[in-house]
PAFILUM-795928 format. One record per atom (N, C-alpha, C, O): residue number from 1; residue in three letters; x, y, z. Coordinates in nm, 4 decimals. Layout:
N
NUM / ALA / X / Y / Z .
...
//
This chain:
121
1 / UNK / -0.9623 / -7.5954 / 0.3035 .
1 / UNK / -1.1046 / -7.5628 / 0.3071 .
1 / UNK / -1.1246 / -7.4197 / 0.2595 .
1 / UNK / -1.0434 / -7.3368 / 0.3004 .
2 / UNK / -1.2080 / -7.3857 / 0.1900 .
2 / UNK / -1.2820 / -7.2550 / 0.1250 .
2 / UNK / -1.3475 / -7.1649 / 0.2300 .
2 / UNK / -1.4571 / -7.1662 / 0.2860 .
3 / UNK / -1.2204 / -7.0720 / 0.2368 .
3 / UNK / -1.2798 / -6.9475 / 0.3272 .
3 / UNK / -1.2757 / -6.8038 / 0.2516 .
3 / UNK / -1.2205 / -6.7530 / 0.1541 .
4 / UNK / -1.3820 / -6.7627 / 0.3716 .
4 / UNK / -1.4375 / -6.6064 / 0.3113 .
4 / UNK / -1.4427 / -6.5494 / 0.4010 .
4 / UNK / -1.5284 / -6.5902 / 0.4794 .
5 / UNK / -1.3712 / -6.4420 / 0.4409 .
5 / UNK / -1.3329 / -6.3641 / 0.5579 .
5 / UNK / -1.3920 / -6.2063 / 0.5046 .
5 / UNK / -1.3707 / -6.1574 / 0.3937 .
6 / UNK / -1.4766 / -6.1397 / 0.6246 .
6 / UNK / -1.5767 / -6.0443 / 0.6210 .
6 / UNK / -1.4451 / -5.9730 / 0.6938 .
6 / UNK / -1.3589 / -6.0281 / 0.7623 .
7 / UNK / -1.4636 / -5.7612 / 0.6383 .
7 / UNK / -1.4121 / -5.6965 / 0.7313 .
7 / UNK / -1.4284 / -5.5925 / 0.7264 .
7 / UNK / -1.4997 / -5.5796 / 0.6269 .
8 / UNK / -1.4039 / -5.4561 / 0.7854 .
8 / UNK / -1.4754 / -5.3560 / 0.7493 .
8 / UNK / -1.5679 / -5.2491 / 0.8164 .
8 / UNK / -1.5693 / -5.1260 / 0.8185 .
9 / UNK / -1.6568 / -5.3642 / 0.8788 .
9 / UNK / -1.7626 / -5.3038 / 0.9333 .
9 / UNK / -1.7531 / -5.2254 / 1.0856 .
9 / UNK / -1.6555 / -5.2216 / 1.1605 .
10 / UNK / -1.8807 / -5.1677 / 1.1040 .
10 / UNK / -1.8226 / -5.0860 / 1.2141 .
10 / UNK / -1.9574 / -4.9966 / 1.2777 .
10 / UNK / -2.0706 / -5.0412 / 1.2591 .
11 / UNK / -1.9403 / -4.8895 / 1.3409 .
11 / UNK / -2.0526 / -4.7935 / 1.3773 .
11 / UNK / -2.0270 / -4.6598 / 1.2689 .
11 / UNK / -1.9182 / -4.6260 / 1.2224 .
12 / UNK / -2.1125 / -4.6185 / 1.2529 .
12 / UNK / -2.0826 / -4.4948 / 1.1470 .
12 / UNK / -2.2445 / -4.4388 / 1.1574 .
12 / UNK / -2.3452 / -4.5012 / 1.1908 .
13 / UNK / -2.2293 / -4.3025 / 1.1171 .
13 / UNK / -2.3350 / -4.2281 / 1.1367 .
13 / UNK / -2.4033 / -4.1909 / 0.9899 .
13 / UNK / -2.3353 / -4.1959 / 0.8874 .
14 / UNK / -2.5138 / -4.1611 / 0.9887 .
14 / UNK / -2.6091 / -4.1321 / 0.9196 .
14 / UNK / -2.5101 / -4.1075 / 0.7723 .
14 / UNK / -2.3941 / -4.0951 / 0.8116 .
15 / UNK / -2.5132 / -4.1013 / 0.6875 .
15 / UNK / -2.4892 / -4.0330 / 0.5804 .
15 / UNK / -2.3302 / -4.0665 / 0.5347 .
15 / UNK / -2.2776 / -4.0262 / 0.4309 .
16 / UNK / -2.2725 / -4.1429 / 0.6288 .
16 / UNK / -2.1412 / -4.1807 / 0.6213 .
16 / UNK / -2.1278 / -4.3340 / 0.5538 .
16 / UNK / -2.2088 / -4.4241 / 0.5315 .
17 / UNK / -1.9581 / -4.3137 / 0.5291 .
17 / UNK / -1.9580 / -4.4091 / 0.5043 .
17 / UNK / -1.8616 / -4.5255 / 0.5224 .
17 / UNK / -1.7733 / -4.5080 / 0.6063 .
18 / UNK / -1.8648 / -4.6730 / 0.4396 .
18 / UNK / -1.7396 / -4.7810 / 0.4907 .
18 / UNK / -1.7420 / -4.8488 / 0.3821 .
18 / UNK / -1.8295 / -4.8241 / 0.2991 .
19 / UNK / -1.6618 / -4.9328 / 0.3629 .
19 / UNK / -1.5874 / -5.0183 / 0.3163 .
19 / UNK / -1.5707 / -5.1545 / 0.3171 .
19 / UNK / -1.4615 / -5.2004 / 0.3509 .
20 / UNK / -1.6670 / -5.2313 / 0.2834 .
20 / UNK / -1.6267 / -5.3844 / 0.3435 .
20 / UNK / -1.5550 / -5.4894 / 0.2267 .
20 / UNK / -1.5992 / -5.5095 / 0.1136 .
21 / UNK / -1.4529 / -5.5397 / 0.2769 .
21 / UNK / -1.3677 / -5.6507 / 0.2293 .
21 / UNK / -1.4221 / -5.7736 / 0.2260 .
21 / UNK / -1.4899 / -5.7951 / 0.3265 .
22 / UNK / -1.4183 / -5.8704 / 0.1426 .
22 / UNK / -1.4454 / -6.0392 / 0.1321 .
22 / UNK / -1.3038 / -6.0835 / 0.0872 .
22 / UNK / -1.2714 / -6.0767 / -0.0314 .
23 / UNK / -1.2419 / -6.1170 / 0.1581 .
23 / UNK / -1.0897 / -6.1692 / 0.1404 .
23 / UNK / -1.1211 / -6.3087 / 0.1395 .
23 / UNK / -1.1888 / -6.3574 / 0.2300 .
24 / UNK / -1.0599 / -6.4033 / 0.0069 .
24 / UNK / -1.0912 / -6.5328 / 0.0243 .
24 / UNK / -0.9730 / -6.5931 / 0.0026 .
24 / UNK / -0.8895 / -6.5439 / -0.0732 .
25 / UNK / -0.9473 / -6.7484 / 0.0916 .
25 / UNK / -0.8412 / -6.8113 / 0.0652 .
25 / UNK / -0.8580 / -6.9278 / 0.0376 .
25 / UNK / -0.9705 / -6.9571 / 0.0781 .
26 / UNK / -0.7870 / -7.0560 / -0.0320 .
26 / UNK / -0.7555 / -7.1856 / -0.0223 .
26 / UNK / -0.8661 / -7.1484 / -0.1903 .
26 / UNK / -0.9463 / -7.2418 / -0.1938 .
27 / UNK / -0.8823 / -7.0904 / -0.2666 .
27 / UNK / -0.9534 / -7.0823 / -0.3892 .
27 / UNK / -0.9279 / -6.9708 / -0.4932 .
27 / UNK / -0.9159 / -6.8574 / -0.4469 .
28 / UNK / -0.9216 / -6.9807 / -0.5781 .
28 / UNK / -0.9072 / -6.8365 / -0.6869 .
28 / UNK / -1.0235 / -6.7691 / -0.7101 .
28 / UNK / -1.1159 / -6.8243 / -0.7698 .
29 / UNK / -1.0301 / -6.6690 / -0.6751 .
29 / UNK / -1.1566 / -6.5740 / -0.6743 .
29 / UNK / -1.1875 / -6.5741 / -0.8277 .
29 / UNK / -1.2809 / -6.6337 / -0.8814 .
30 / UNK / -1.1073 / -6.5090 / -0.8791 .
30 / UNK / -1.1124 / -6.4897 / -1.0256 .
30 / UNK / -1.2073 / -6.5675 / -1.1012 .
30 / UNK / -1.2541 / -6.5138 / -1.2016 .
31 / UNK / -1.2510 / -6.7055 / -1.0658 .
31 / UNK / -1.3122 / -6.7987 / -1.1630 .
31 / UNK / -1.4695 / -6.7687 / -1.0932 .
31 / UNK / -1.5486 / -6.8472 / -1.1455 .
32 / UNK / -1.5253 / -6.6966 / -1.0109 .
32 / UNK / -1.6598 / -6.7110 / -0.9333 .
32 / UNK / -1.6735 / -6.6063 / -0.9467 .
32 / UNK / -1.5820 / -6.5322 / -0.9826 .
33 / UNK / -1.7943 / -6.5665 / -0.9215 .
33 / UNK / -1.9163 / -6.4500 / -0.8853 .
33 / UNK / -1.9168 / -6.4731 / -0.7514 .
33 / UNK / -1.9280 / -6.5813 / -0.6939 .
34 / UNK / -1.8998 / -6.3280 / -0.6904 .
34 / UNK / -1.9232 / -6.2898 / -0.5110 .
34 / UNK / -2.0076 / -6.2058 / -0.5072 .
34 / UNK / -2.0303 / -6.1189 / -0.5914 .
35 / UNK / -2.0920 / -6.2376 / -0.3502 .
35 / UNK / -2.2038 / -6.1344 / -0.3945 .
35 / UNK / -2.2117 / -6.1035 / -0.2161 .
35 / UNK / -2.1623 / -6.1765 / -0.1302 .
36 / UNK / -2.2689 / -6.0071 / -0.1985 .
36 / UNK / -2.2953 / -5.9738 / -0.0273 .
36 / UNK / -2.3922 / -5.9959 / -0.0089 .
36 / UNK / -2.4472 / -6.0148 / -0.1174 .
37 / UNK / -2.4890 / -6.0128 / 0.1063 .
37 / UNK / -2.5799 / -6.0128 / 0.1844 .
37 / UNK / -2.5853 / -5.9533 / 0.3023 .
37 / UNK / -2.4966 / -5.9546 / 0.3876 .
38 / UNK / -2.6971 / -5.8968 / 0.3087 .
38 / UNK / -2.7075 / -5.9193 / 0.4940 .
38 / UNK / -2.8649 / -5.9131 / 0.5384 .
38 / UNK / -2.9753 / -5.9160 / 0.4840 .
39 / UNK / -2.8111 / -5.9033 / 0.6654 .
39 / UNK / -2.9480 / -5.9794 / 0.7641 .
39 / UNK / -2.9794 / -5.8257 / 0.8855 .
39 / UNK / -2.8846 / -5.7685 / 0.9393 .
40 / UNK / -3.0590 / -5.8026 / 0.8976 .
40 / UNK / -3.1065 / -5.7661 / 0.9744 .
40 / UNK / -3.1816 / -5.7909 / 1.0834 .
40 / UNK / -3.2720 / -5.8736 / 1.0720 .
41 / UNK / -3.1561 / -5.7134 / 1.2323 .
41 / UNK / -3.2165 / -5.7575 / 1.3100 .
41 / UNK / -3.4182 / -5.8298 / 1.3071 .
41 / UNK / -3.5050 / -5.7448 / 1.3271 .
42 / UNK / -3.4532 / -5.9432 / 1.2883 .
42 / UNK / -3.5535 / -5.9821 / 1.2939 .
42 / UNK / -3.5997 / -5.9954 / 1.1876 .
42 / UNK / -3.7159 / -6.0356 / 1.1826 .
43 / UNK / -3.5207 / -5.9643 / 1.0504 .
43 / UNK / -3.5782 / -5.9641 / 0.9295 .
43 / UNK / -3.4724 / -6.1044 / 0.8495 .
43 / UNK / -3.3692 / -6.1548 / 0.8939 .
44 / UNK / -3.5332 / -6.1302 / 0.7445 .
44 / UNK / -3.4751 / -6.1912 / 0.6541 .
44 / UNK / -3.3388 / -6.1442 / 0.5591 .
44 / UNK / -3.3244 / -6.0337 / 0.5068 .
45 / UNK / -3.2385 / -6.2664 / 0.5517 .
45 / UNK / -3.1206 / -6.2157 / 0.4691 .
45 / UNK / -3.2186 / -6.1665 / 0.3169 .
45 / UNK / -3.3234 / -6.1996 / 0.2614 .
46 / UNK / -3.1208 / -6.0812 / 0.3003 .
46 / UNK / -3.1369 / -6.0413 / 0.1545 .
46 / UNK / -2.9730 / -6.0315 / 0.0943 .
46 / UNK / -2.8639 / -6.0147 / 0.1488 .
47 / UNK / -3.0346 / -6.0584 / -0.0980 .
47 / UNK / -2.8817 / -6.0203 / -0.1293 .
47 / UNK / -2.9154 / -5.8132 / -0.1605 .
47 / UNK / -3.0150 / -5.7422 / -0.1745 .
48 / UNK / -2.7765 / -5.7942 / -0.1580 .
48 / UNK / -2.7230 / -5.6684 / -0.1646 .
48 / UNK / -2.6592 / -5.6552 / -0.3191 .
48 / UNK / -2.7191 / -5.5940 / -0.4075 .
49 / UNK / -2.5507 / -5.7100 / -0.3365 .
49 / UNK / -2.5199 / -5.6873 / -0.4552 .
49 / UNK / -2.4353 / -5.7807 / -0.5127 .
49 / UNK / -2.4143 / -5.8588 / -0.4199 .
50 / UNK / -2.3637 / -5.8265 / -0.6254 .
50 / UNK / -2.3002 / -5.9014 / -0.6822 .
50 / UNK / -2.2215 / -5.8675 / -0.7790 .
50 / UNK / -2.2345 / -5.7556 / -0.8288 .
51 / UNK / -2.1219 / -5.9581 / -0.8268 .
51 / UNK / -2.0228 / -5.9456 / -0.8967 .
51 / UNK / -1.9926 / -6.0003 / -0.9939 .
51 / UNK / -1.8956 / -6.0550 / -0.9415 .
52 / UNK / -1.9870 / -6.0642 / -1.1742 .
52 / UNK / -1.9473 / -6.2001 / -1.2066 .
52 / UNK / -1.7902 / -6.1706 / -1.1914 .
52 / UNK / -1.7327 / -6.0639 / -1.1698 .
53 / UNK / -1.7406 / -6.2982 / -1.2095 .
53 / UNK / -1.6152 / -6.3216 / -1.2451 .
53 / UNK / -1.5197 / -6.2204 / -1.3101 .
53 / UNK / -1.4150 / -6.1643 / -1.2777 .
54 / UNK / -1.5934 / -6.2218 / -1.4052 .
54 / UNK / -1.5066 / -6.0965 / -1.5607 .
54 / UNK / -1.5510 / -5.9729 / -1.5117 .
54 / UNK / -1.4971 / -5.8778 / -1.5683 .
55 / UNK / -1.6487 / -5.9377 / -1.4066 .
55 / UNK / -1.6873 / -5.7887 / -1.3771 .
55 / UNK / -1.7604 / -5.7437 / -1.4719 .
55 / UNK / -1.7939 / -5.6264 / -1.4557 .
56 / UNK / -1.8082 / -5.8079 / -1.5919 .
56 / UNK / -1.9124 / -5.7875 / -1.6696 .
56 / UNK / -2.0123 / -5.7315 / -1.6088 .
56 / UNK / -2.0404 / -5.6122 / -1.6198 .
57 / UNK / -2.0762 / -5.8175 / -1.5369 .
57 / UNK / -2.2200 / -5.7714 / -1.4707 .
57 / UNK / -2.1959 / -5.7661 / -1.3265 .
57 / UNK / -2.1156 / -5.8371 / -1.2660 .
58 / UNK / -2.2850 / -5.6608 / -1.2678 .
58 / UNK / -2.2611 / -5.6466 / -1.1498 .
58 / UNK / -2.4269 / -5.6257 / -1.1174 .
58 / UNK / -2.4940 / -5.6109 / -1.2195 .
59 / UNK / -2.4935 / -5.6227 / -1.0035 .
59 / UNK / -2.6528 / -5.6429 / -0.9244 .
59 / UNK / -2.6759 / -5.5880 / -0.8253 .
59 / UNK / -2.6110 / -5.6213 / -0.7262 .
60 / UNK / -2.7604 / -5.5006 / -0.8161 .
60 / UNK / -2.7612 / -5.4292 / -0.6380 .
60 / UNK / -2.9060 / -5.4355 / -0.6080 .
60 / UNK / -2.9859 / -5.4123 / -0.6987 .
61 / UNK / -2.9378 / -5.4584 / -0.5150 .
61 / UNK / -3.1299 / -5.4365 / -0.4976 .
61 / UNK / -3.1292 / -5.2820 / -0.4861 .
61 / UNK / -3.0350 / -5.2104 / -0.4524 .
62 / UNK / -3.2710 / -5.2418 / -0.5258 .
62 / UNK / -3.2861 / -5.1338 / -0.5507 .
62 / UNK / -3.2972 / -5.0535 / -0.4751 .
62 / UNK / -3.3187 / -4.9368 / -0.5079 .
63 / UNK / -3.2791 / -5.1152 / -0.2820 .
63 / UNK / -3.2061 / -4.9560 / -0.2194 .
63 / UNK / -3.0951 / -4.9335 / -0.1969 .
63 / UNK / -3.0714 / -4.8351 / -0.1269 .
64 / UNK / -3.0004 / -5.0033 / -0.2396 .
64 / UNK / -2.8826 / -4.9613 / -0.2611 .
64 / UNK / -2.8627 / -4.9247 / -0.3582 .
64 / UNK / -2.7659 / -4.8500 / -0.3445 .
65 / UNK / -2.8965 / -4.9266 / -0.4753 .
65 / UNK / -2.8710 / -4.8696 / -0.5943 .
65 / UNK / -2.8251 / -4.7109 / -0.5700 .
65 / UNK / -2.9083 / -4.6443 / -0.5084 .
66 / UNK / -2.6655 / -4.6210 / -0.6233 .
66 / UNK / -2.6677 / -4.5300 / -0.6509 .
66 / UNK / -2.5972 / -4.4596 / -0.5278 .
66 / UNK / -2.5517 / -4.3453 / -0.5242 .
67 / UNK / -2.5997 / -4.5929 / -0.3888 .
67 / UNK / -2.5185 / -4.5818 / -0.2926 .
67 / UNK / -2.4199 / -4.6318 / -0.2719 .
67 / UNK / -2.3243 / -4.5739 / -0.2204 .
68 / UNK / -2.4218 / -4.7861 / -0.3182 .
68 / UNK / -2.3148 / -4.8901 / -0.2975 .
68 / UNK / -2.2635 / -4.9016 / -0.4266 .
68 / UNK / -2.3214 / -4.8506 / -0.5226 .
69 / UNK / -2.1159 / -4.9906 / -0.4412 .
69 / UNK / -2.0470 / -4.9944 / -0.5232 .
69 / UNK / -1.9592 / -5.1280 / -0.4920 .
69 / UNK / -1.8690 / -5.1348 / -0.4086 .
70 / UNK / -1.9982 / -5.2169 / -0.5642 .
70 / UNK / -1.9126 / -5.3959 / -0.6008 .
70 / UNK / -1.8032 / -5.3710 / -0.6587 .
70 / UNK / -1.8196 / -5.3171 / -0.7682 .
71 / UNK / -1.6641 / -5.3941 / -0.6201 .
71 / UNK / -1.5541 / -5.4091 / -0.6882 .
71 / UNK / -1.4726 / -5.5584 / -0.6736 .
71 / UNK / -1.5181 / -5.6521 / -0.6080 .
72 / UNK / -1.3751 / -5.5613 / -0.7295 .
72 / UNK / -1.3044 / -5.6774 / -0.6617 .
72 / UNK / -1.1785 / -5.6542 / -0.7821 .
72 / UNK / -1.1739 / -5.6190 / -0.8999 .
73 / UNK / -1.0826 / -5.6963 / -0.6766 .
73 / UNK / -0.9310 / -5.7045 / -0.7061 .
73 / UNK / -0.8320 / -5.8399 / -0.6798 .
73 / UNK / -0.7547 / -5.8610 / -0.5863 .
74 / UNK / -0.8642 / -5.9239 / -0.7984 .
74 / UNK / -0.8152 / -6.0558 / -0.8455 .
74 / UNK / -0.6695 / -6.0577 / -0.7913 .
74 / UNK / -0.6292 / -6.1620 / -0.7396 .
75 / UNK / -0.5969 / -5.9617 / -0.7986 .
75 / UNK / -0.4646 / -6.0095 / -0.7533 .
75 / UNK / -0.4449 / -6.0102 / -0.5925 .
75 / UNK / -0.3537 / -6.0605 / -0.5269 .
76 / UNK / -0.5612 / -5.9370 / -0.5489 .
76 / UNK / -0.5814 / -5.9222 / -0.3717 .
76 / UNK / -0.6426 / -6.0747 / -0.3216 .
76 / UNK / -0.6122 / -6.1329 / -0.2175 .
77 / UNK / -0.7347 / -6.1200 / -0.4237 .
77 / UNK / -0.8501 / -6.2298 / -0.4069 .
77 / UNK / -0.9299 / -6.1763 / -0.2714 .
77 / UNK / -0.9617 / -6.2340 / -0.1674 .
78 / UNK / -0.9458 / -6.0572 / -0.3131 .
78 / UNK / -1.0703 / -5.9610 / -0.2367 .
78 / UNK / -1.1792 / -5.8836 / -0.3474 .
78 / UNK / -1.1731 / -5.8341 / -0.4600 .
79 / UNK / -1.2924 / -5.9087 / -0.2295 .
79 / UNK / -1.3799 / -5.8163 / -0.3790 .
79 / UNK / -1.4245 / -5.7501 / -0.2360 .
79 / UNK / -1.4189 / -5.8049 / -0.1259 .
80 / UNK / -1.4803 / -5.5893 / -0.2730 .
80 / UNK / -1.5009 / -5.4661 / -0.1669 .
80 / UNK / -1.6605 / -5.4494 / -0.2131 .
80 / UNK / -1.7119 / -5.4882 / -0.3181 .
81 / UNK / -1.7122 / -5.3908 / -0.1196 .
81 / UNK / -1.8167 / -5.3462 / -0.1230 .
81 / UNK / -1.8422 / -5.1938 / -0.0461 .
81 / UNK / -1.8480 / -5.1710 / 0.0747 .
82 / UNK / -1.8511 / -5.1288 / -0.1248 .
82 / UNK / -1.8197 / -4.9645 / -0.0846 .
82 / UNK / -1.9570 / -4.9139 / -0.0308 .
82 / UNK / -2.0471 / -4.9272 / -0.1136 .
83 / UNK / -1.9839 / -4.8746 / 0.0545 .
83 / UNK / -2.0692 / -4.8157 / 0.0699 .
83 / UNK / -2.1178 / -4.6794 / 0.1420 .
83 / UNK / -2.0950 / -4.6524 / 0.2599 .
84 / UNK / -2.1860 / -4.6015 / 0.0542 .
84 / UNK / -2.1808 / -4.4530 / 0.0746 .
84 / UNK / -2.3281 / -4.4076 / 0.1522 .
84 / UNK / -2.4029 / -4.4963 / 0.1934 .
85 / UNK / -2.3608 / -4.2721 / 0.1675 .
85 / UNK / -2.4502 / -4.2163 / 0.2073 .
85 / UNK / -2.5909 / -4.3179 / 0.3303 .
85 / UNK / -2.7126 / -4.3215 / 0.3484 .
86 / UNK / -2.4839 / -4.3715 / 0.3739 .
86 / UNK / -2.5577 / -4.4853 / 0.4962 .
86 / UNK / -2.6806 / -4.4591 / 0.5373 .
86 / UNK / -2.7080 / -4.3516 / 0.4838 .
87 / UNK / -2.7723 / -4.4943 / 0.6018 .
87 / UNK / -2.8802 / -4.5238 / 0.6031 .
87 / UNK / -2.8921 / -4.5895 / 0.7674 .
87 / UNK / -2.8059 / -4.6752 / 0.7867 .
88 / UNK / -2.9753 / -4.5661 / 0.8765 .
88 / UNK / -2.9830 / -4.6351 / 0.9709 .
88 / UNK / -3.0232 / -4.7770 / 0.8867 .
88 / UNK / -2.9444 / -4.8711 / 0.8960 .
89 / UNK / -3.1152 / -4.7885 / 0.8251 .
89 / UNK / -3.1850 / -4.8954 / 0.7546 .
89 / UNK / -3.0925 / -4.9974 / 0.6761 .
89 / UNK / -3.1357 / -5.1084 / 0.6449 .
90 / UNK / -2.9832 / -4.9627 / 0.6496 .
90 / UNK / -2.8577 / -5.0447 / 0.6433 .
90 / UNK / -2.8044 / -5.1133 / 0.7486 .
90 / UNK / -2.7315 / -5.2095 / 0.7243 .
91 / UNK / -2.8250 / -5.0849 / 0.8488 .
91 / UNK / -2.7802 / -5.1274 / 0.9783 .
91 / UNK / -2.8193 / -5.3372 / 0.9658 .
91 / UNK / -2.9234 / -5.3957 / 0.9960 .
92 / UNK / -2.7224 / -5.3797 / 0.9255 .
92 / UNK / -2.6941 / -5.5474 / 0.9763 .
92 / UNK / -2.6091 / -5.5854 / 0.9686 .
92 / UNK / -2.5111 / -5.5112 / 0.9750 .
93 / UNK / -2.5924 / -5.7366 / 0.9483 .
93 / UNK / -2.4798 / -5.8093 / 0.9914 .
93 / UNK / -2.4498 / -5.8279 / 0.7901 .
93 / UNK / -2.5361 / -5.8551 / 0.7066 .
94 / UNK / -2.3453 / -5.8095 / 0.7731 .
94 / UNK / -2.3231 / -5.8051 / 0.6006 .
94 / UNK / -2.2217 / -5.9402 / 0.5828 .
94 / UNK / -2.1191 / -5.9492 / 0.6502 .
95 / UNK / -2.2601 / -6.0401 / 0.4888 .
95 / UNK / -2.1941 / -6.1825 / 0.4458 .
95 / UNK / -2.1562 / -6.1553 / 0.2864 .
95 / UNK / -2.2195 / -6.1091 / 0.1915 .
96 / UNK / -2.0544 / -6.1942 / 0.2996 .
96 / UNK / -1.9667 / -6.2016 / 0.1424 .
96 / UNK / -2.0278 / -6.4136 / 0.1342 .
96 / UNK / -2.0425 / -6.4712 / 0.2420 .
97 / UNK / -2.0527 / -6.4927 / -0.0001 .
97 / UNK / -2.0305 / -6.5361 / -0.0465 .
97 / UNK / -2.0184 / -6.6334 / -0.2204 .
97 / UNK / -2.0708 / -6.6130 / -0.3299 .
98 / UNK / -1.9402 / -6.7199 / -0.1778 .
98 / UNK / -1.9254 / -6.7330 / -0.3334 .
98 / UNK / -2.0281 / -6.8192 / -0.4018 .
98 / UNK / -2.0855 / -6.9137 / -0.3478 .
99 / UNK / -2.0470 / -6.7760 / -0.5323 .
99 / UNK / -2.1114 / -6.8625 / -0.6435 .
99 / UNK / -2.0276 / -6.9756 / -0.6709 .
99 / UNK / -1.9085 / -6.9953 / -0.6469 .
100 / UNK / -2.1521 / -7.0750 / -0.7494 .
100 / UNK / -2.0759 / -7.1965 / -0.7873 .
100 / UNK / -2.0368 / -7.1750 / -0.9390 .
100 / UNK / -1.9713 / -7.2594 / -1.0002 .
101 / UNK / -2.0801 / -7.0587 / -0.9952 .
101 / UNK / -1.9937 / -7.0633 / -1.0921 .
101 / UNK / -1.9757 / -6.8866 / -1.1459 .
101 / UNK / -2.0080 / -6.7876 / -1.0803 .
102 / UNK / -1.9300 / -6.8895 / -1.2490 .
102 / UNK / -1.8965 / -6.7184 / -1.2663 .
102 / UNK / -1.9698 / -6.6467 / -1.2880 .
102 / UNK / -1.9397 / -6.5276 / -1.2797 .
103 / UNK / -2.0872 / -6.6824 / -1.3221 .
103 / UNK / -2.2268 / -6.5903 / -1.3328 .
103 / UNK / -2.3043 / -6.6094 / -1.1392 .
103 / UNK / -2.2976 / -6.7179 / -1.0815 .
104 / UNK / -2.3754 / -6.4723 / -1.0665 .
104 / UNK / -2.4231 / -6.4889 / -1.0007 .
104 / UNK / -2.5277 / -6.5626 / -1.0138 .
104 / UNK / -2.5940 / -6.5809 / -1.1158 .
105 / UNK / -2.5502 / -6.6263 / -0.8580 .
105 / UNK / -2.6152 / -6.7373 / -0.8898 .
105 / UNK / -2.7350 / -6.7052 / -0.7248 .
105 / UNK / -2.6852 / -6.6736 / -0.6168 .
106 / UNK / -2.8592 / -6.7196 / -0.7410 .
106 / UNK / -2.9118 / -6.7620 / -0.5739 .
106 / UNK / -2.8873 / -6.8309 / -0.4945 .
106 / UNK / -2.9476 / -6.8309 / -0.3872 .
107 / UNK / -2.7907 / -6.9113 / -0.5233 .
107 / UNK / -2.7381 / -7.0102 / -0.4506 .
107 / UNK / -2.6222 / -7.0202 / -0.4497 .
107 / UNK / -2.5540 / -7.0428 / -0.5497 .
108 / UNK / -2.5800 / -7.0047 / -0.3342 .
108 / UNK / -2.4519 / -6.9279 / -0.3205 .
108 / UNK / -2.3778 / -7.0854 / -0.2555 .
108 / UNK / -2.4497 / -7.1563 / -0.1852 .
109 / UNK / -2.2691 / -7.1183 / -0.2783 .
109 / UNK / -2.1514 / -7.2285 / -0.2284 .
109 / UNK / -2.1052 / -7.2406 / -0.0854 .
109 / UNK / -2.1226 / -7.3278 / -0.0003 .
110 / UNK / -2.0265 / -7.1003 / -0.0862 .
110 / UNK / -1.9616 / -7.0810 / 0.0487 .
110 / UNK / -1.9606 / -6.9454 / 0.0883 .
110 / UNK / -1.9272 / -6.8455 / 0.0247 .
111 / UNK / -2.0085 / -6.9597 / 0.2199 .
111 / UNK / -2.0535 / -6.8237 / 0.3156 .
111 / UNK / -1.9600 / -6.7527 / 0.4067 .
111 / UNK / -1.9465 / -6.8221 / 0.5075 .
112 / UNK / -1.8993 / -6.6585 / 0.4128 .
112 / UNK / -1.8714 / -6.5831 / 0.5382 .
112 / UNK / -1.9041 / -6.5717 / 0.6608 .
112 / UNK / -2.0251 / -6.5874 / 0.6770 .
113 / UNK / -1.8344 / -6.5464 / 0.7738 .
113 / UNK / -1.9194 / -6.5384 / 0.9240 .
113 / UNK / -2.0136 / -6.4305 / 0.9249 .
113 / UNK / -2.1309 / -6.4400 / 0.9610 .
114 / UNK / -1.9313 / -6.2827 / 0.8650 .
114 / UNK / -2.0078 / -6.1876 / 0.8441 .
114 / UNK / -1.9188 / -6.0740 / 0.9100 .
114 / UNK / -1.8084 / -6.1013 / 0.9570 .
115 / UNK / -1.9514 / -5.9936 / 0.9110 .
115 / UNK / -1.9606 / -5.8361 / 0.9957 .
115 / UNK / -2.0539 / -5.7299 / 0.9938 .
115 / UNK / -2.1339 / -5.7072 / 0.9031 .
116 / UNK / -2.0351 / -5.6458 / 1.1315 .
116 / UNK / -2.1594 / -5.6033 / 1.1734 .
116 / UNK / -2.1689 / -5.4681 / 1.1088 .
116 / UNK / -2.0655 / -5.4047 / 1.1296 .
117 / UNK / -2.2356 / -5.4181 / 1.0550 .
117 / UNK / -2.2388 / -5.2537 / 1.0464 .
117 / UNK / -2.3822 / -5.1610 / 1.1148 .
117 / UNK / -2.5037 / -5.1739 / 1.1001 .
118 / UNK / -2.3342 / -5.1077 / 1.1589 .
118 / UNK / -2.4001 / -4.9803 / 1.2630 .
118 / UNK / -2.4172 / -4.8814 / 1.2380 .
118 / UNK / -2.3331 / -4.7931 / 1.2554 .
119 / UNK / -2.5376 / -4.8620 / 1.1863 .
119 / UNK / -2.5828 / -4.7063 / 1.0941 .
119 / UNK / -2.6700 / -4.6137 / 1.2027 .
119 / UNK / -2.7928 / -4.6220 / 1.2046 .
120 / UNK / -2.5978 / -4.5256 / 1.2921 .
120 / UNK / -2.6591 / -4.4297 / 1.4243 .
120 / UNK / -2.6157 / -4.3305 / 1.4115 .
120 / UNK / -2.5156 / -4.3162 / 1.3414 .
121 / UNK / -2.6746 / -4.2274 / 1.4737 .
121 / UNK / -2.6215 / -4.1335 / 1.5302 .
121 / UNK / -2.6222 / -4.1246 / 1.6932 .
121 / UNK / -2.5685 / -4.0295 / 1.7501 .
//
């Protein structure tokens, strides 16, 4: 079965920053587009950012833009999601998953449980 394992996340303060992992198994990353999401307390998921396949194109909504950073490392079959200069307003639960094919897609295949990130002082 097609898993996507979230990791990373954590409490961190204002202006700081983390690192989150999408480690996937039982599939080859390489052939899909991964993209993150998250959810916030009482609000709606949104996507965050994305990846294709070839790393051609990559997508961030525009408040992350200029903070965050999509990578991914095919021989790990992890793609990272870096994220800098935090924001309480970042503060949710963040989901890695995959496209059904190598271009991002809105409709994403298979989902992650997630992890939490905690933007306080």
């Amino acid at each position: 079965q097609v898993q996507l394992v979230e990791s990373g996340g954590g409490l961190v303060q204002p202006g700081g920053s983390l690192r989150l992992s999408c480690t996937a198994s039982r599939f080859t990353l390489d052939y899909y587009a991964i993209g993150w999401f998250r959810q916030a307390p009482g609000k709606e998921r949104e996507g965050v950012s994305c990846i294709s396949s070839s790393d051609i194109k990559t997508y961030y909504v525009d408040s992350v833009k200029g903070r965050f950073t999509i990578s991914r490392d095919n021989a790990k079959n992890t793609v990272y999601l870096q994220m800098n200069s935090l924001k309480p307003e970042d503060t949710a639960v963040y989901y890695c998953a995959r496209s059904p094919a190598s271009y991002c897609s809105r409709v994403m295949s298979y989902w992650g449980k997630g992890t939490l990130v905690t933007v306080s002082s």
